[in-house]
N, C-alpha and C positions, 0 to 999 in steps of 0.2 A: 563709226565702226560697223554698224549694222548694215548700214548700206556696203559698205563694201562688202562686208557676207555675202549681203543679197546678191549684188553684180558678180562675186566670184562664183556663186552655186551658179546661177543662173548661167554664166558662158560656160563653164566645165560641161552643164547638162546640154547646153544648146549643142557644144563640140562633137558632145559623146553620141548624141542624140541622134545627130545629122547621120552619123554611119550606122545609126541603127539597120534600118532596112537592109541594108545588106545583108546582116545576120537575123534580119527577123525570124526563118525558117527554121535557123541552126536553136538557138536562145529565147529565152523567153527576156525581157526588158530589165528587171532584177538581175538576172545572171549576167547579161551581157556590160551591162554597169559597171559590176563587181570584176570582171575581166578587167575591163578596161582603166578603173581606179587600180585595182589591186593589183595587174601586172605593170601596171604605169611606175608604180610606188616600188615595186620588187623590182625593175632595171633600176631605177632611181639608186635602193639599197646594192646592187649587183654593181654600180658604177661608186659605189660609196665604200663599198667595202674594200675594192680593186683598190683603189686611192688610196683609203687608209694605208692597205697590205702595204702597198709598195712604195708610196711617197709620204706618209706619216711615218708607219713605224718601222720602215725599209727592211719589211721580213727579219725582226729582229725580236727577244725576247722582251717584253713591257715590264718595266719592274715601277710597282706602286708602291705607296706604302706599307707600312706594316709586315715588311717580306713577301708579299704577297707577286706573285711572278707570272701575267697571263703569257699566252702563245700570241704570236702576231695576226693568226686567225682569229684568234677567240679577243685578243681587241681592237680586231677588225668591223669584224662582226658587235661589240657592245657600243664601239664608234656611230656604226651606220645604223643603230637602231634609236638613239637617240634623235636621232633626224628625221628619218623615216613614220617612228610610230606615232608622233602628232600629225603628219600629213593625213597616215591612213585612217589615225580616230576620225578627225576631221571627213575625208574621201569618206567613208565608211554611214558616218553616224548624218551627213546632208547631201551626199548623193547617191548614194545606193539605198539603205536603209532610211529614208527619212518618216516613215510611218512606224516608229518606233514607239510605242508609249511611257515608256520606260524613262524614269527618271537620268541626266544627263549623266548624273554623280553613277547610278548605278551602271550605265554605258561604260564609263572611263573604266571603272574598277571590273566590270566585265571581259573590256578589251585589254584589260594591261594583265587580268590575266592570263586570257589566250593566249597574248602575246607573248609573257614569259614563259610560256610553257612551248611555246613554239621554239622561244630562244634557247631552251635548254636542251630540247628534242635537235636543233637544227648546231648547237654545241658538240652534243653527243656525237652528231654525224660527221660533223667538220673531225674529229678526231678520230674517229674511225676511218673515214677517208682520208685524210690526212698523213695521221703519224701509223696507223696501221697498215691500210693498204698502198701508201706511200703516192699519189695522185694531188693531182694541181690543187692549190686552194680554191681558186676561182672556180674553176668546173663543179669541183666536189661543192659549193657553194649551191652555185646555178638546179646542180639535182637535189639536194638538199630541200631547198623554197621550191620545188618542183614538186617535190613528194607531200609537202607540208599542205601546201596553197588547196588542195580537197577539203582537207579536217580543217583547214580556217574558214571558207565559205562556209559550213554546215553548221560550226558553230559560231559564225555570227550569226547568220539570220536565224539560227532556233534558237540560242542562249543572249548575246549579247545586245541584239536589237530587234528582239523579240518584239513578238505585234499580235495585239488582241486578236482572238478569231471574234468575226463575225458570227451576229445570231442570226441564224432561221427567220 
């Protein structure tokens, strides 16, 4: 199992690597990482959630237990996050950030975090766009993780995989 770790981190960074140059000028190597996992992972989610919307729950009210009654966006959206948020621990915690010192358990619980707080803020929006301002689920999604995707690069790297400073 570890070798294949190994051989997975390793082609992802060779892939991502290879196109560094390009953007050397624009990004420094950290940010341009973090692009490429983190908007890699967010179509991933933008084609997961589409799927769910329309060929899982066929834009239809989700009735769970307990009376409990989501919106076909809002279990769209807890669908595609399920899938999604081990990719991006993973993308996150050994390709982007791997100079983390930071205990893994503390990582997990850092990003699951963010991560819900992302889900709740990007909740909030889906129904504002949504059933308020009356707009596609999909789009209103896409601007949604557009607006989000700032405040999660800044707090990964300063909170969740946080890296000693260097002494003098």
């Amino acid at each position: 199992m570890l070798k294949l770790h190994y051989k997975l981190k390793k082609a992802i960074l060779s892939v991502i690597d290879f196109f560094y140059p390009l953007f050397r000028r624009i990004f420094p190597l950290q940010t341009f990482r973090y692009a490429v996992c983190g908007g890699g992972n967010m179509l991933l989610g933008v084609f997961l959630f589409s799927g769910f919307l329309h060929f899982v729950y066929h834009k239809s009210l989700v009735h769970l237990p307990f009376g409990l009654v989501l919106t076909p966006e809002i279990a769209s959206l807890a669908s595609q996050f399920c899938i999604t948020f081990p990719i991006g621990f993973y993308l996150s915690m050994f390709v982007v950030f791997p100079g983390s010192t930071l205990r893994r358990r503390v990582q997990l619980i850092r990003y699951f975090t963010i991560a819900a707080s992302n889900i709740l803020f990007n909740s909030l929006l889906l129904k504002l766009f949504v059933q308020v301002f009356h707009w596609y689920p999909t789009p209103s999604y896409i601007l949604n993780v557009s607006i989000i995707v700032t405040y999660t690069y800044f707090s990964q790297r300063y909170f969740t995989f946080r890296q000693k400073k260097a002494k003098d």
